[in-house]
SEROMI-278940 format. One record per residue: residue number from 1; x negated, y, z of N, C-alpha, C, CB in turn. Coordinates in nm, 2 decimals, padded with zeros to 4 digits. Glycine has a CB too. Example, Ala and Ser with C-alpha at 12.3 -4.5 7.8 and 13.67 -1.06 7.14 Angstrom:
// SEROMI-278940
<1; <-01.32; -00.57; 00.78>; <-01.23; -00.45; 00.78>; <-01.32; -00.33; 00.78>; <-01.13; -00.45; 00.90>> <2; <-01.28; -00.22; 00.71>; <-01.37; -00.11; 00.71>; <-01.29; 00.00; 00.79>; <-01.41; -00.06; 00.57>> 
END
This chain:
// SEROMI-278940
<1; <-10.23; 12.60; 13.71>; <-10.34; 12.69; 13.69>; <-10.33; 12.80; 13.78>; <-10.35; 12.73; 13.54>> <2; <-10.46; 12.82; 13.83>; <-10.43; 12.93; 13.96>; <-10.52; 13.08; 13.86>; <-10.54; 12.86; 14.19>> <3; <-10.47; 13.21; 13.94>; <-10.46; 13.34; 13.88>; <-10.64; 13.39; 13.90>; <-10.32; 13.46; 13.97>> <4; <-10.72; 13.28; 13.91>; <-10.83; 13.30; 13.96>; <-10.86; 13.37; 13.79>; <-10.91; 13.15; 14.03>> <5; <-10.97; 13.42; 13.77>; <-11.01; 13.48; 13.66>; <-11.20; 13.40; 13.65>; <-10.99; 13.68; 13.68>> <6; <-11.19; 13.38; 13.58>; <-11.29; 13.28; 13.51>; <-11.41; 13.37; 13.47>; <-11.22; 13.19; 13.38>> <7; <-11.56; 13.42; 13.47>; <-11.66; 13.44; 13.41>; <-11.77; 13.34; 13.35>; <-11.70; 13.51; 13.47>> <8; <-11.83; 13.41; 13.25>; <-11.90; 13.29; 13.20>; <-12.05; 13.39; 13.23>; <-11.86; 13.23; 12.99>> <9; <-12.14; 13.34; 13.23>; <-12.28; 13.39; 13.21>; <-12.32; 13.37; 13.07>; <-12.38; 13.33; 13.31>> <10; <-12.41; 13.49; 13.02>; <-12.45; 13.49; 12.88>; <-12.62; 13.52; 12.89>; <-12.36; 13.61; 12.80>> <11; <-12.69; 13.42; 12.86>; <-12.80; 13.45; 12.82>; <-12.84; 13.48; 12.71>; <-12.85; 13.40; 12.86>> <12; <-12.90; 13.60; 12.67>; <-12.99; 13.63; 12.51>; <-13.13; 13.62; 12.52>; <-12.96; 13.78; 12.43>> <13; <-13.17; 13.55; 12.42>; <-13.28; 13.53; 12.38>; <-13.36; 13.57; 12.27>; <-13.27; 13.43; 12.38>> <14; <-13.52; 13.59; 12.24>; <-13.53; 13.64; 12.14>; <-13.56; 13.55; 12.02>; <-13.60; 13.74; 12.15>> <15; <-13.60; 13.43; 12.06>; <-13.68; 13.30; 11.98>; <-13.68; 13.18; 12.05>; <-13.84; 13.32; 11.96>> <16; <-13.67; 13.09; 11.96>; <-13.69; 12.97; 12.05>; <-13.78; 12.90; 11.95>; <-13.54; 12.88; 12.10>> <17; <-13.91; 12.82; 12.00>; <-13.99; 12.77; 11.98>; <-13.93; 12.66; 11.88>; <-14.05; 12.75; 12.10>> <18; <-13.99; 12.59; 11.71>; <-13.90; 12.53; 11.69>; <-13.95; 12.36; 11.72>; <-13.87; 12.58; 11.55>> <19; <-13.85; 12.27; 11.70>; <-13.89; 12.14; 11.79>; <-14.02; 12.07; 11.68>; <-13.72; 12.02; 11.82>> <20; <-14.07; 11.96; 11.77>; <-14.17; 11.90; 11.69>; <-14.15; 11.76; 11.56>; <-14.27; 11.86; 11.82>> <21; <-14.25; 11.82; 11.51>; <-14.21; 11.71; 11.34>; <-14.25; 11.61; 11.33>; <-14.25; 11.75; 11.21>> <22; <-14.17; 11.50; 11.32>; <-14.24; 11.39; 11.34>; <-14.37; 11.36; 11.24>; <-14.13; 11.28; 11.32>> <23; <-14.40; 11.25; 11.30>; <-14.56; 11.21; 11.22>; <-14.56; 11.12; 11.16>; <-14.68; 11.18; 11.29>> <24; <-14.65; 11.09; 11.02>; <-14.65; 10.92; 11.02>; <-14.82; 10.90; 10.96>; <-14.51; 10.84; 10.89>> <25; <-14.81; 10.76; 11.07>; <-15.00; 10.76; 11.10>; <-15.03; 10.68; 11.00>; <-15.08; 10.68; 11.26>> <26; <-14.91; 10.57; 10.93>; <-14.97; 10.50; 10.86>; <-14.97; 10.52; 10.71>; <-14.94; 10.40; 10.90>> <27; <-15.01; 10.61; 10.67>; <-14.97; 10.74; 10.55>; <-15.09; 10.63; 10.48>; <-15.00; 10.97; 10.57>> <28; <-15.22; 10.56; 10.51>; <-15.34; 10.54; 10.47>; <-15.28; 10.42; 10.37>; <-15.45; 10.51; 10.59>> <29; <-15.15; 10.35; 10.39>; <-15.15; 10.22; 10.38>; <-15.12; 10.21; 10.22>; <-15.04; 10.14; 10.48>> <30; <-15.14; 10.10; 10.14>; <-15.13; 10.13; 09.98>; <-14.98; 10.15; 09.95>; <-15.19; 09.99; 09.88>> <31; <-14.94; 10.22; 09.87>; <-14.81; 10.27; 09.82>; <-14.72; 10.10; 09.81>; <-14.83; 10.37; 09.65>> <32; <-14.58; 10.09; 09.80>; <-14.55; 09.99; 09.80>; <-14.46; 10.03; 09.67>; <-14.50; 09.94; 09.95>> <33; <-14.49; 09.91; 09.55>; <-14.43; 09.93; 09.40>; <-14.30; 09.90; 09.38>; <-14.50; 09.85; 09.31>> <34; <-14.24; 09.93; 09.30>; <-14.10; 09.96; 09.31>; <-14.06; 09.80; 09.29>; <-14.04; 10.09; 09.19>> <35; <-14.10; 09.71; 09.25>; <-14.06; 09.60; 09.21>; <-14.06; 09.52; 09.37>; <-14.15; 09.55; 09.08>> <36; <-14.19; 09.53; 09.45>; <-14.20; 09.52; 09.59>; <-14.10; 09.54; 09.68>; <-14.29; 09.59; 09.62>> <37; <-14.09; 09.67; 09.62>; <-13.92; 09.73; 09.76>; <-13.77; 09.66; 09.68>; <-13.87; 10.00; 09.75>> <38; <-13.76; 09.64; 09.54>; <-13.67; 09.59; 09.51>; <-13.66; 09.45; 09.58>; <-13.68; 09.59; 09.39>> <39; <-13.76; 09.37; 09.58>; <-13.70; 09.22; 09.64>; <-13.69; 09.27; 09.78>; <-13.83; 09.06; 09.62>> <40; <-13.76; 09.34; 09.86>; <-13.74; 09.32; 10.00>; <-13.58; 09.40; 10.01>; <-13.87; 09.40; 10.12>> <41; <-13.51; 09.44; 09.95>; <-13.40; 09.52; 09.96>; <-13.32; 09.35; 09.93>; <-13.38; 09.67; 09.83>> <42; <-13.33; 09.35; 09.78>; <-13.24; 09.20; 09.75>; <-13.30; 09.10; 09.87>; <-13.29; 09.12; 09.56>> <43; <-13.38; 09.08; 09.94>; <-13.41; 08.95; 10.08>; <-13.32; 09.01; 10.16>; <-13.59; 08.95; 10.17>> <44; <-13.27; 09.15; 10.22>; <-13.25; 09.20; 10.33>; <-13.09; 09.19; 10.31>; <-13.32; 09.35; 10.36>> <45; <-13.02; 09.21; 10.15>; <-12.84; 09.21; 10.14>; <-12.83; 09.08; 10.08>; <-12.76; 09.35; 10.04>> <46; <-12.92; 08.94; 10.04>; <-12.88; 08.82; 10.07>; <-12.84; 08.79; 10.17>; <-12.95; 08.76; 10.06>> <47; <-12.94; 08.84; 10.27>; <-12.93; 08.77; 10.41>; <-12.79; 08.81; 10.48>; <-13.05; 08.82; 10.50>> <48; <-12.81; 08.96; 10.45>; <-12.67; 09.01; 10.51>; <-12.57; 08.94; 10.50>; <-12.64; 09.11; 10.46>> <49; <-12.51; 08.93; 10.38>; <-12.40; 08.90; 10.27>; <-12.38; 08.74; 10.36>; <-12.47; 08.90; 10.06>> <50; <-12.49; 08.68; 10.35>; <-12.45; 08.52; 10.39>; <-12.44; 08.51; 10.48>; <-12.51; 08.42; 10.37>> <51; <-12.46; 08.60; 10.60>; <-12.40; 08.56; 10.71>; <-12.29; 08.57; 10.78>; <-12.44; 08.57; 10.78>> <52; <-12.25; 08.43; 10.84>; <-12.15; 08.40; 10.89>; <-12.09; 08.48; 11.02>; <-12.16; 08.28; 10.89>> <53; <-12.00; 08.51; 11.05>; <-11.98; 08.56; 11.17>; <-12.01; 08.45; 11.29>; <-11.84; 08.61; 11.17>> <54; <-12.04; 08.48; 11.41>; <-12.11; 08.38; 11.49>; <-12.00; 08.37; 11.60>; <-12.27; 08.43; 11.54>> <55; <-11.92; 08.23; 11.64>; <-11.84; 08.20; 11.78>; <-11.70; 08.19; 11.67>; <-11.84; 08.35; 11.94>> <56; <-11.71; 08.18; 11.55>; <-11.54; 08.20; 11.52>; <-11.52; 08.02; 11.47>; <-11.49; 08.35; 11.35>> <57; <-11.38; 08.02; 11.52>; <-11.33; 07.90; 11.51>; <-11.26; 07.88; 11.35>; <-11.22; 07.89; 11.63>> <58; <-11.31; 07.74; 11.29>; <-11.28; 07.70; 11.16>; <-11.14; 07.76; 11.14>; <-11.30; 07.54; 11.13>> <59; <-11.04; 07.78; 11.16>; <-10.95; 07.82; 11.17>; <-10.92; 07.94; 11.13>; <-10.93; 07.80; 11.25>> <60; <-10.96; 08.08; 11.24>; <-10.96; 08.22; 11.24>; <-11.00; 08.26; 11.08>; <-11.06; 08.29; 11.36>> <61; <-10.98; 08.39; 11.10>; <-11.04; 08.45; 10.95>; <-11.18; 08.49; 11.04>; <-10.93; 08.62; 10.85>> <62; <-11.25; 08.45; 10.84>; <-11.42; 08.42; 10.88>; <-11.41; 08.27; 10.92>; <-11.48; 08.52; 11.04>> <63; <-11.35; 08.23; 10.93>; <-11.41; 08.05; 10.99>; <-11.40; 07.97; 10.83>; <-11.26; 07.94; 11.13>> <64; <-11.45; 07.87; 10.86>; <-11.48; 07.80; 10.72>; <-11.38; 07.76; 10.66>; <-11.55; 07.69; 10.72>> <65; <-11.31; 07.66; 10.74>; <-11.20; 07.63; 10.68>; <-11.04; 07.71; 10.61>; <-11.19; 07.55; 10.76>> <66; <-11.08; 07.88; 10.70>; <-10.95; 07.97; 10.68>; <-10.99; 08.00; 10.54>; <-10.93; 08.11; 10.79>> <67; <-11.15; 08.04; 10.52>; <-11.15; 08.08; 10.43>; <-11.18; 08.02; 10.28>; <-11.21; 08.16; 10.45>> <68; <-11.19; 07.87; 10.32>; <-11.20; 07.78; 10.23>; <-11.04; 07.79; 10.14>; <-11.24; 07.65; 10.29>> <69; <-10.93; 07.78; 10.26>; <-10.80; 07.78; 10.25>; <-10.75; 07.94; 10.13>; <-10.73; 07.77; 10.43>> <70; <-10.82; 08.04; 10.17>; <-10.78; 08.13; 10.05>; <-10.84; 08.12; 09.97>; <-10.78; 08.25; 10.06>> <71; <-11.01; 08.08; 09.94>; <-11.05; 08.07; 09.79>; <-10.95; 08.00; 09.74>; <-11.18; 08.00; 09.75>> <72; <-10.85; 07.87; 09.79>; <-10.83; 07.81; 09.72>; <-10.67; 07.89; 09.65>; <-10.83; 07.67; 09.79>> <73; <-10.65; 08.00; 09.76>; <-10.49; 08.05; 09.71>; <-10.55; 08.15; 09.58>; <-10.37; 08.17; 09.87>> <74; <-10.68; 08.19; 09.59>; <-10.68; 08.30; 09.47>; <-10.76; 08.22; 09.34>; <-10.78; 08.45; 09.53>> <75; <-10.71; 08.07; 09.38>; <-10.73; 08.02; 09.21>; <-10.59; 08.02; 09.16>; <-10.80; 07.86; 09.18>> <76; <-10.50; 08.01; 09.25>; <-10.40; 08.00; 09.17>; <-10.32; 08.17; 09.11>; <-10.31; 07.90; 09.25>> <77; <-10.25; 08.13; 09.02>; <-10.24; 08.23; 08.93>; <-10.09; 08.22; 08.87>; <-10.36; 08.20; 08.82>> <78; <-10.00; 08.33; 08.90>; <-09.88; 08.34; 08.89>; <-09.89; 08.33; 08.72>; <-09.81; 08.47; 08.98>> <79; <-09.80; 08.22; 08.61>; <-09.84; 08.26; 08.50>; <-09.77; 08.36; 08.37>; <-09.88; 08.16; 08.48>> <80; <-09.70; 08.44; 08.47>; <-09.66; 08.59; 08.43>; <-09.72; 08.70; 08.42>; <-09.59; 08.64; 08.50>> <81; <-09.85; 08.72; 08.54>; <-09.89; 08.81; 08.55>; <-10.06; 08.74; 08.59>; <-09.80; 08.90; 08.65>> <82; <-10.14; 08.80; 08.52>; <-10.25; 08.73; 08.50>; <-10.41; 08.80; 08.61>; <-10.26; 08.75; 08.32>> <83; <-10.26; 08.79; 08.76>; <-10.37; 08.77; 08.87>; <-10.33; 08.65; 08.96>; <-10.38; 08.89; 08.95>> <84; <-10.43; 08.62; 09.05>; <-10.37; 08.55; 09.17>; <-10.34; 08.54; 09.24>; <-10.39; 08.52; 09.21>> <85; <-10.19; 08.47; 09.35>; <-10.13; 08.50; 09.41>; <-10.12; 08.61; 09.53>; <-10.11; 08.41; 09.43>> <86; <-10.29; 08.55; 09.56>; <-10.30; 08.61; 09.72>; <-10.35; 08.79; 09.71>; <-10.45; 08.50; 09.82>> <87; <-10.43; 08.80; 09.55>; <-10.43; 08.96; 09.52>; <-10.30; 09.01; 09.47>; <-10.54; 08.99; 09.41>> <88; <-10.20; 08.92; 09.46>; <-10.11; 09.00; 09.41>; <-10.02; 09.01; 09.52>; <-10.04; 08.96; 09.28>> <89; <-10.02; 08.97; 09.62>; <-09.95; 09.04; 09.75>; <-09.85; 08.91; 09.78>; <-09.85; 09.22; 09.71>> <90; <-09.86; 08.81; 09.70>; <-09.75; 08.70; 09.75>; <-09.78; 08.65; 09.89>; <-09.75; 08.55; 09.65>> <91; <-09.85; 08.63; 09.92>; <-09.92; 08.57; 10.10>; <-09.91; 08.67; 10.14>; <-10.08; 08.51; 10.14>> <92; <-09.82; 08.64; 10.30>; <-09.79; 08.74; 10.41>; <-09.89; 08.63; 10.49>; <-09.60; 08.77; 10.46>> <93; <-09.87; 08.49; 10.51>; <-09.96; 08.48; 10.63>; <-10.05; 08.31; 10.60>; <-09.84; 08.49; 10.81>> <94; <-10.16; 08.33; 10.66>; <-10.20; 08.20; 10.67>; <-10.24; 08.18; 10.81>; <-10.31; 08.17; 10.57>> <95; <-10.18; 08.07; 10.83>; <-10.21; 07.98; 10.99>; <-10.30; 07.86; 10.99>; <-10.07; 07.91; 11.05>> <96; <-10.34; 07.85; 11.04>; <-10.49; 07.74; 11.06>; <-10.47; 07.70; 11.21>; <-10.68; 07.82; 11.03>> <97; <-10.44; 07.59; 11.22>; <-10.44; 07.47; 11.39>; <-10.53; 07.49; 11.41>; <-10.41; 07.30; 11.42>> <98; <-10.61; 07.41; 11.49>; <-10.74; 07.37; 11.56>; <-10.71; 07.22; 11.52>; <-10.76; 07.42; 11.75>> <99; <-10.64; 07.18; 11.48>; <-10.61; 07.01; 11.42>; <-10.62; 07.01; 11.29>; <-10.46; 06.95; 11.45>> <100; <-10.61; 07.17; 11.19>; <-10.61; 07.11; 11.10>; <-10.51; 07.14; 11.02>; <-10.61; 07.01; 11.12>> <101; <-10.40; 07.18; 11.09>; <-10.24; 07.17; 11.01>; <-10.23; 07.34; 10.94>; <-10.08; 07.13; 11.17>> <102; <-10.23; 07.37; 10.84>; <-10.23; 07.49; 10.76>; <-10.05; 07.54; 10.77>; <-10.29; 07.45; 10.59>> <103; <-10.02; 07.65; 10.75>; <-09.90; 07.69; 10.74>; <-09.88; 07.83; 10.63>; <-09.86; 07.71; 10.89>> <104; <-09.87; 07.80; 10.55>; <-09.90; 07.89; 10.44>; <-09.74; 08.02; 10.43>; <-09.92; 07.76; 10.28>> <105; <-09.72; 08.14; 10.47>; <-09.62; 08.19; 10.48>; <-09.60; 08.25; 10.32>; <-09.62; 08.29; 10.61>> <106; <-09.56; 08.29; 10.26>; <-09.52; 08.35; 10.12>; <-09.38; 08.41; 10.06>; <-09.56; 08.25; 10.05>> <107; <-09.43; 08.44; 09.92>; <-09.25; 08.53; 09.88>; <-09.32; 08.51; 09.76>; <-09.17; 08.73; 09.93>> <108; <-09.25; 08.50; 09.65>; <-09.20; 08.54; 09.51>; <-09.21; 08.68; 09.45>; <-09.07; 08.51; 09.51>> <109; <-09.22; 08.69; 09.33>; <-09.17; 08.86; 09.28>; <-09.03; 08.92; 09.36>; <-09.12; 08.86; 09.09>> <110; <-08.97; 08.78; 09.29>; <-08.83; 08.79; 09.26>; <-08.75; 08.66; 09.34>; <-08.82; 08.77; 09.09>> <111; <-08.63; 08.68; 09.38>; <-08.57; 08.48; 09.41>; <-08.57; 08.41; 09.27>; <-08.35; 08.46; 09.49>> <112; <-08.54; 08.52; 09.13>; <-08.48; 08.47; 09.00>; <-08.65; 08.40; 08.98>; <-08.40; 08.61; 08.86>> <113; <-08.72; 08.44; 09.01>; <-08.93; 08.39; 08.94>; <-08.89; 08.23; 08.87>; <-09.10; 08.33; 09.14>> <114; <-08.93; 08.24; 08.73>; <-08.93; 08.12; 08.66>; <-09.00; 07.99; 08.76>; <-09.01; 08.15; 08.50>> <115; <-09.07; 08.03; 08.81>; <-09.20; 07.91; 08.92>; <-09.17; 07.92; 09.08>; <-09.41; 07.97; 08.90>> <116; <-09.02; 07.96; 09.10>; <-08.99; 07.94; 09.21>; <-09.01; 07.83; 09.24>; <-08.89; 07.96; 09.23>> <117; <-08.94; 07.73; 09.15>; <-08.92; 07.57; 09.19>; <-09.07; 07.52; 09.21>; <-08.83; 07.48; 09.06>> <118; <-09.19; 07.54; 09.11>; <-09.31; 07.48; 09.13>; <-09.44; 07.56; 09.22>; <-09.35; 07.44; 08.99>> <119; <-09.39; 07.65; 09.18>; <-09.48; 07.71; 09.26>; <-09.56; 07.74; 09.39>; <-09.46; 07.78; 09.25>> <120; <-09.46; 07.68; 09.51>; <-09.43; 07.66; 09.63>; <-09.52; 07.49; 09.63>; <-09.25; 07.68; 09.67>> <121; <-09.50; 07.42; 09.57>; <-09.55; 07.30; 09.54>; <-09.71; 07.30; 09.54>; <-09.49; 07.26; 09.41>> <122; <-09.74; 07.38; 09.40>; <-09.89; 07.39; 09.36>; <-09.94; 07.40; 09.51>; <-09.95; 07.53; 09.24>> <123; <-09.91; 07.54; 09.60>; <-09.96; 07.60; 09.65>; <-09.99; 07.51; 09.78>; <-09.90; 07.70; 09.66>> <124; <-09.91; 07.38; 09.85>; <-09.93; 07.31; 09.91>; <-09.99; 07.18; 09.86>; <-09.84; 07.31; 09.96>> <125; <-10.03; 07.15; 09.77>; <-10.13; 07.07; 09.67>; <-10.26; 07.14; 09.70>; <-10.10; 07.07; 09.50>> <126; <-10.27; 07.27; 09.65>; <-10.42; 07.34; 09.65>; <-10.47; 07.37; 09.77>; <-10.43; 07.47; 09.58>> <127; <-10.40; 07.36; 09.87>; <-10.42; 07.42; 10.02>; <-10.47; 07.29; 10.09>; <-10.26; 07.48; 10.10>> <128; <-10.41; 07.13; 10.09>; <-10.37; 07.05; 10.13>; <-10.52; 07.00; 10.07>; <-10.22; 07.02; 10.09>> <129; <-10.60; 06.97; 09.97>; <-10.73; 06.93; 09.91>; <-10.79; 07.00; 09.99>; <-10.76; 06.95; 09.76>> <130; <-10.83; 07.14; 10.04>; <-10.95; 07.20; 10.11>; <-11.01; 07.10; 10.21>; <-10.91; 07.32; 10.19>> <131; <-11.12; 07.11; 10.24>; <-11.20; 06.97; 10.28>; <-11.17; 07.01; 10.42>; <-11.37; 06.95; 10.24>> <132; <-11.13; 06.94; 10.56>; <-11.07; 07.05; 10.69>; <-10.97; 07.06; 10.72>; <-11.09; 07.18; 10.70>> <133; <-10.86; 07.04; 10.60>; <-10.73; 07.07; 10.58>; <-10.62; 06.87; 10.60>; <-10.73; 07.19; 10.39>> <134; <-10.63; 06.92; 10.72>; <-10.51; 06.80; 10.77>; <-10.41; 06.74; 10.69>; <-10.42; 06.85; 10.89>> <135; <-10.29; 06.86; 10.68>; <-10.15; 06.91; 10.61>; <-10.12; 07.05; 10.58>; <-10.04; 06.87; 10.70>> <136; <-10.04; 07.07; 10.49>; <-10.03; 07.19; 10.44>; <-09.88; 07.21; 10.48>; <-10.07; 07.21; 10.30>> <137; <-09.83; 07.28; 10.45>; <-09.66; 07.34; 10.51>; <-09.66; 07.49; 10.42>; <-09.65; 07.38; 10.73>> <138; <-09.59; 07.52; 10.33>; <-09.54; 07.60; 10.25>; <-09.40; 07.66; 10.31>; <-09.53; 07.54; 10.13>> <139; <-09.38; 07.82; 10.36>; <-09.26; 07.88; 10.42>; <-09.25; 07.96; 10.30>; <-09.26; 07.95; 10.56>> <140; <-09.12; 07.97; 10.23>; <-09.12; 08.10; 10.12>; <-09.02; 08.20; 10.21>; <-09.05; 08.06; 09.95>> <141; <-09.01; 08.32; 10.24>; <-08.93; 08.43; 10.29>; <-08.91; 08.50; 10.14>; <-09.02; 08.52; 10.41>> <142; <-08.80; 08.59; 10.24>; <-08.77; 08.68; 10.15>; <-08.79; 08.82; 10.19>; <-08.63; 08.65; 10.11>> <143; <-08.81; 08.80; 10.34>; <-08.76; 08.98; 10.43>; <-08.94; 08.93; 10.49>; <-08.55; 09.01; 10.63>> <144; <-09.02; 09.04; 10.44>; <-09.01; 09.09; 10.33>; <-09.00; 09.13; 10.20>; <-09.02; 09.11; 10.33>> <145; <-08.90; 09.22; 10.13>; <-08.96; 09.18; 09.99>; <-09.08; 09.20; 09.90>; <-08.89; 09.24; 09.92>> <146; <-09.12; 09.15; 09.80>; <-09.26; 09.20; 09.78>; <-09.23; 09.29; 09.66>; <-09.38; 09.07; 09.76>> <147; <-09.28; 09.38; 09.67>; <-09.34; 09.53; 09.60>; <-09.48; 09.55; 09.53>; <-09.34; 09.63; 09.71>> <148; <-09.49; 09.62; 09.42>; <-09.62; 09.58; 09.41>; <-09.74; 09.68; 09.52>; <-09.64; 09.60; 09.24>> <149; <-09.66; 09.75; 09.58>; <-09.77; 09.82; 09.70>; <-09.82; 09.69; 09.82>; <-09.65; 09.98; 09.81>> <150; <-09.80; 09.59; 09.80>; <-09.89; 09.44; 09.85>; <-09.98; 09.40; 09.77>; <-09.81; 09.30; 09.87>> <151; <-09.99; 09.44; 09.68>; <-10.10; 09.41; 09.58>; <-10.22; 09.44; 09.61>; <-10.09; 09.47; 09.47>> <152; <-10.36; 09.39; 09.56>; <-10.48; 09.45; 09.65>; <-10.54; 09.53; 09.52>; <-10.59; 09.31; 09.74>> <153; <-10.64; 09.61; 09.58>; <-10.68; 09.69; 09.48>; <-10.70; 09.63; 09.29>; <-10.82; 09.74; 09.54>> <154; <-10.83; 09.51; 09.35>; <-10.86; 09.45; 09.23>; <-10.72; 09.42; 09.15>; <-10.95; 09.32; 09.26>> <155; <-10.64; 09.34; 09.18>; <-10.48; 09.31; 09.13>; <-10.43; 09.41; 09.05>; <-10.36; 09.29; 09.25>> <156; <-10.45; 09.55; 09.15>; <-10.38; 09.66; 09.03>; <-10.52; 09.73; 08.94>; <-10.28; 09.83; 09.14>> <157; <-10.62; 09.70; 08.93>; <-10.71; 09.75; 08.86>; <-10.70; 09.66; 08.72>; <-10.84; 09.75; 08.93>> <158; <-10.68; 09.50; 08.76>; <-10.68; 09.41; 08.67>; <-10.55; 09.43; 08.58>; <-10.69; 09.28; 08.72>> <159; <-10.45; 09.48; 08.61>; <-10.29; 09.56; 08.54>; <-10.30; 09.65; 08.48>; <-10.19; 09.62; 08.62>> <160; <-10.46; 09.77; 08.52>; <-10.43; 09.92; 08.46>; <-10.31; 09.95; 08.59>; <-10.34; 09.93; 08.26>> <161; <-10.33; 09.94; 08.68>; <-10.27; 10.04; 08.74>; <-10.32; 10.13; 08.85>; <-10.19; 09.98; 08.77>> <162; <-10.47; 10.11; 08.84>; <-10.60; 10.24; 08.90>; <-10.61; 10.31; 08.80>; <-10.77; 10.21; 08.93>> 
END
């Protein structure tokens, strides 16, 4: 920075003119009844709601088959705790081929979990039926551990714990 000394110019003014308000020409037209604006609201967040994201591969999240593959993880239902796996934070990852081949990554509460042994099972049964779904492949980890801060909101609301 050089020792140059910097001025600003200040202009004062006494008024400024204020800007112009919009108009509306078609004020004539008949009032529109509340039952009227209700459906075109409910037409406008149907439409919304159902659409699909556009260019994504069955696979990606948003694609049909990825997300066919988690409805099917949040039927199942750890039966300790009376949510479903994927809100309760057990799924770290789901993989989807372009062939087809699913790879379901996951963890337990606990290693001790009474449904260690079956649980890993269901989950490549329920994955493995999605219509799209080639083969399934179940990985259980342990690092990392799961905590209930993996939980998703609904999971801890359904506990009492919001």
């Amino acid at each position: 920075m050089s020792d140059e000394t910097r001025s600003f110019k200040v202009e004062e003014v006494d008024s400024v003119s204020p800007p112009p308000r919009a108009r509306v020409d078609d004020a004539e037209a008949a009032p529109e009844t509340a039952g009227e604006k209700l459906e075109r609201k409910r037409d406008y967040l149907e439409g919304f709601l159902a659409e699909k994201p556009e260019g994504v591969s069955p696979g990606e999240p948003g694609g049909e088959t990825y997300e066919s593959v988690i409805a099917a993880l949040k039927e199942i239902f750890d039966p300790e705790i009376p949510v479903n796996i994927y809100d309760l934070g057990l799924i770290y990852a789901v993989d989807v081929s372009d062939e087809g081949s699913v790879a379901v990554t996951m963890t337990l509460t606990t290693p001790h979990c009474p449904v260690a042994e079956s649980l890993p099972g269901e989950v490549e049964l329920r994955v493995g039926a999605v219509p799209g779904v080639r083969d399934a492949e179940v990985n259980i980890v342990w690092d990392p551990p799961w905590d209930m801060g993996k939980m998703s909101d609904e999971a801890k609301l359904e506990l009492g714990m919001l």
